[in-house]
C-alpha positions, -999 to 999 in steps of 0.1 A, spaced: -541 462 -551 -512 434 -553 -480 442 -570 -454 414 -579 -425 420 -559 -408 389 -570 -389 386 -603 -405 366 -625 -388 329 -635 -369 328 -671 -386 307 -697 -369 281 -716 -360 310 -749 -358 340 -740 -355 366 -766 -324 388 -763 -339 425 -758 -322 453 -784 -301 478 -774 -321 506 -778 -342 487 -741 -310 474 -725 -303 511 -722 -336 520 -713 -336 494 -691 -305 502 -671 -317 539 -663 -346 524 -649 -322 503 -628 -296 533 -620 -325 553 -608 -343 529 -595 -312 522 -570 -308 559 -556 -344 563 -547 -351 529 -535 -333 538 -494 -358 562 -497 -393 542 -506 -410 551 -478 -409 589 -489 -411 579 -525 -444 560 -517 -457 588 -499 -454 613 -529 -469 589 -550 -499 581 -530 -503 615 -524 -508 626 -561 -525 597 -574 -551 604 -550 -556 641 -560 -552 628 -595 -575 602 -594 -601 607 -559 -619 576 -569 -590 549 -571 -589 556 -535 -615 530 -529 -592 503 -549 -571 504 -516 -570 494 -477 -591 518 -455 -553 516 -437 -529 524 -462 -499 517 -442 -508 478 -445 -500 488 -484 -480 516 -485 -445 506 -508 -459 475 -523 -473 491 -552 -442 516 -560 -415 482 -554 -441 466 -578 -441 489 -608 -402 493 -603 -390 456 -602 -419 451 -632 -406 479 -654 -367 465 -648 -377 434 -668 -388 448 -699 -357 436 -716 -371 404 -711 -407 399 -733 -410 362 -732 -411 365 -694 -425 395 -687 -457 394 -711 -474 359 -702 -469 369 -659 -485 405 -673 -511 391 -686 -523 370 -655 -519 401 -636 -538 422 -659 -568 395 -653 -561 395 -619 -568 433 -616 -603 430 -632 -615 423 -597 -604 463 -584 -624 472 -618 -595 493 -630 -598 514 -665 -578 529 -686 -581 562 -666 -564 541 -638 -535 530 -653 -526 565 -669 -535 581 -632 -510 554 -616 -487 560 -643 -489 600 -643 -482 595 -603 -453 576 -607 -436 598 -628 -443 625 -609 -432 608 -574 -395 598 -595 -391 635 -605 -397 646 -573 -370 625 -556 -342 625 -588 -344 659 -587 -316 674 -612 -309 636 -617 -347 638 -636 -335 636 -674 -357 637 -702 -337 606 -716 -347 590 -678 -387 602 -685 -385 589 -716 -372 553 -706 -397 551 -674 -425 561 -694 -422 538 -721 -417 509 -695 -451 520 -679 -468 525 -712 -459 485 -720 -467 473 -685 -499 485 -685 -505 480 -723 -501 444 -716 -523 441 -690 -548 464 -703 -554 442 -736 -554 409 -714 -578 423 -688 -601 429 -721 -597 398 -738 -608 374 -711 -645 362 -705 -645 353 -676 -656 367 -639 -639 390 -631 -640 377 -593 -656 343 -576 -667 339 -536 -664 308 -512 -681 301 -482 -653 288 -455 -668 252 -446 -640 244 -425 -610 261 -401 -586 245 -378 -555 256 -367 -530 230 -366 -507 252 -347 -507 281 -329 -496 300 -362 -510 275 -392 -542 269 -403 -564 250 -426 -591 260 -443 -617 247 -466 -636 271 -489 -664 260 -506 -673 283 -540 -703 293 -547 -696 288 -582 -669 258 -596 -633 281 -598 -616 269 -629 -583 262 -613 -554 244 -622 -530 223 -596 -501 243 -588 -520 276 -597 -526 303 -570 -554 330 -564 -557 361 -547 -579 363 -518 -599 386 -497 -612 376 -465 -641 399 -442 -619 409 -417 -593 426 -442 -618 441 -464 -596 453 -502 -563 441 -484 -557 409 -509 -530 379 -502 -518 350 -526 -526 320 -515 -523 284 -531 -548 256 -529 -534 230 -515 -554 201 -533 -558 192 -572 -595 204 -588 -625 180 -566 -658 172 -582 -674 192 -554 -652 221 -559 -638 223 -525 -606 242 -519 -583 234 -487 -558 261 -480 -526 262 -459 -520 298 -440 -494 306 -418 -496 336 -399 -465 358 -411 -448 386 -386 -464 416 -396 -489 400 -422 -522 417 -418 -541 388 -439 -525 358 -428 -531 367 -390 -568 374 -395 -570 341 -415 -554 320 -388 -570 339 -356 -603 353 -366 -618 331 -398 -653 321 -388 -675 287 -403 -695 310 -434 -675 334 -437 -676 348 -475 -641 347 -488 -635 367 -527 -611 352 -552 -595 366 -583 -585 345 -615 -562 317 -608 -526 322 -617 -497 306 -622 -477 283 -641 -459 257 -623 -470 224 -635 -460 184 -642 -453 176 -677 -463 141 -674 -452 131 -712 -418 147 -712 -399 121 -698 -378 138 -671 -384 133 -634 -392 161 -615 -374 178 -582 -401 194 -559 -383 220 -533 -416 233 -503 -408 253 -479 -433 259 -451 -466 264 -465 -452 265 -497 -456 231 -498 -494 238 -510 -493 240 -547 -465 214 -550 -489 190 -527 -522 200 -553 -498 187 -582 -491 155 -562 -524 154 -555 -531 155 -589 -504 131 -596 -517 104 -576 -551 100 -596 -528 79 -622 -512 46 -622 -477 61 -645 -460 92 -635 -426 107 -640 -407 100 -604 -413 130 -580 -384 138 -557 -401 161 -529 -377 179 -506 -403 191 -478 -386 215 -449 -391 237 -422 -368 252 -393 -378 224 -369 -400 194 -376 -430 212 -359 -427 229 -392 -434 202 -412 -471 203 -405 -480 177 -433 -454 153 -433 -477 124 -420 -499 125 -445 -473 132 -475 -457 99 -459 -485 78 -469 -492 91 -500 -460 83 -511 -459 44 -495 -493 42 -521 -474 57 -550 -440 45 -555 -430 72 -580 -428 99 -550 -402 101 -527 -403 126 -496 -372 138 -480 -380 160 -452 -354 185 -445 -350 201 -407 -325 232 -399 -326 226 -360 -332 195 -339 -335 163 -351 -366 141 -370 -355 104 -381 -351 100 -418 -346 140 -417 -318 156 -433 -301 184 -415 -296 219 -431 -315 245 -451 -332 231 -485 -305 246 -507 -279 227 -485 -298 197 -486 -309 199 -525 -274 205 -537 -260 177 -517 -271 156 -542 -256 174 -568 -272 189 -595 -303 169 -606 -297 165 -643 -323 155 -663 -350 170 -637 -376 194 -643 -375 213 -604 -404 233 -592 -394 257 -563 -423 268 -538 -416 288 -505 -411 325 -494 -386 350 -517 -361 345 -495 -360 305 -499 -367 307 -537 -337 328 -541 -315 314 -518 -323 278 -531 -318 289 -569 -286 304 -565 -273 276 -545 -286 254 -576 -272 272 -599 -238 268 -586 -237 234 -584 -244 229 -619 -282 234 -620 -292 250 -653 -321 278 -649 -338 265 -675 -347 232 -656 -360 259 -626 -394 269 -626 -411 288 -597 -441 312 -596 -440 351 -577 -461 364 -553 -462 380 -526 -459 367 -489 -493 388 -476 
């Protein structure tokens, strides 16, 4: 199973939460903040007694548990901190609640993983365990998995889709690209991304984006770079094989072009996640009249700019995308120097832009605060969470 462990982008109007959940809310966060040094024990406890609670959910997980363990308690902590927040929280809930389907969680589930939670907090709080902090965690729980519960339920669709890989290269010694082809059309959108399970990490699940807009045939190209300590990405880039069955989950998401709104649009990648930002240019380039795309592409060298060549000509066919690759060491000509914040904000602070952010948590954040500052509003930002394996 997948937890967010990002926070989840604001929406345009977002409702102000009453007081009665700011408070509930900020005993989450209090005691949320003295356990969290200790997740490792906390995830432990809470393994442990979900397991006696619940033997059968044990099959829901990695047969290693270590490649898992925290993910899930950081998950339902950072998700139940954000309850204050409905118009944000809810619509990301509801993907994930689809997204689930494919573990075939019930009801039993969530109130097994709930009941464990609680029980894991008390045991760490100790004497810090109130009745007014049960109260507040459980009611976060109860609409966390409420939410995702009733959109599990309401949608139609398969619960989960497989792809035959029809194509793996590595374009260096740590990226690769791969083709999947479904056996059954995946109802994507461009700029959407899916969870994925590969043969050689049997119920360990990553995020991945496709990298290209919806093709008659259905083929999907992926971009995967292998991170430090990533169990999926490494057997992806090392080990994938030609036929190898690959398992998606529903497509998620909700970064997108609004092609009638009449603002230009600031695209920030970095690394591979360039990918969903390239499917919406991809997407893009089947018209003749587009909103002009600024696309600020960077790596830490230009080695890591693995797709440059080809964004290059796209862009000398479409006039209304510009590329600005962005390098943080060495030199590339037409490159400018510095991290993508730095090199985003030197250009002040894009008014009039609609800006879709794509990269790891540590680039999303550092880039939005550095926005932010120099006058970017956060209601121009969009970005999407997931996690990096």
């Amino acid at each position: 199973m997948s937890p967010a462990v990002s926070p989840v982008p604001r929406t345009r109007a977002s409702r102000e939460a009453p007081p009665a959940v700011a408070a509930m809310v900020r005993l989450i966060k209090e005691t949320w903040a003295e356990v969290e040094p200790d997740v490792a024990e906390l995830s432990a406890t809470f393994y442990d007694l979900l397991f006696r609670i619940s033997p059968d959910i044990r099959e829901m997980f990695p047969i290693n548990i270590e490649a898992h363990r925290g993910k899930l308690v950081r998950g339902i902590a950072h998700v139940a901190q954000m309850v204050d927040r409905p118009d944000d929280l809810v619509p990301y809930l509801n993907q994930l609640g689809r997204d689930y389907r494919k573990h075939h969680v019930r009801s039993r589930h969530y109130e097994a993983i709930g009941t464990a939670m609680l029980g894991a907090l008390r045991h760490h709080l100790g004497s810090r365990w109130t009745e007014q902090v049960e109260h507040a965690w459980a009611e976060a729980y109860t609409v966390v998995a409420r939410s995702m519960q009733e959109a599990a339920d309401a949608d139609p669709s398969p619960a989960s889709l497989t792809g035959t890989v029809i194509d793996h290269r590595r374009l260096t010694w740590d990226l690769a690209l791969v083709r999947v082809q479904p056996e059954t059309p995946i109802n994507y959108r461009a700029g959407q991304y899916m969870s994925v399970e590969v043969p050689q990490r049997p119920r360990l699940w990553r995020y991945l984006s496709p990298a290209n807009a919806p093709r008659k045939d259905g083929v999907i190209e992926f971009h995967v770079h292998a991170v430090e300590g990533g169990w999926v990405s490494r057997a992806i880039v090392s080990h994938t094989q030609l036929g190898d069955v690959w398992r998606f989950g529903p497509p998620l998401g909700r970064l997108s072009v609004d092609r009638d709104s009449g603002r230009d649009v600031l695209m920030i990648a970095g690394g591979t996640g360039l990918a969903p930002l390239r499917a919406l240019v991809d997407e893009l380039s089947q018209w003749g009249k587009n909103p002009n795309v600024h696309l600020f592409y960077g790596g830490r060298t230009a080695e890591d700019l693995y797709d440059l060549d080809d964004l290059r000509a796209l862009a000398a066919t479409n006039p209304w995308l510009g590329i600005v690759p962005t390098v943080e060491d060495g030199s590339l000509p037409g490159a400018e120097r510095g991290t993508l914040a730095e090199a985003v904000t030197r250009h002040g602070a894009w008014p009039g832009h609609d800006v879709l952010v794509s990269g790891s948590p540590q680039m999303i954040k550092a880039t939005i605060s550095r926005m932010l500052v120099a006058g970017t509003t956060l209601d121009q930002i969009a970005y999407d969470p997931f996690t990096l394996n």
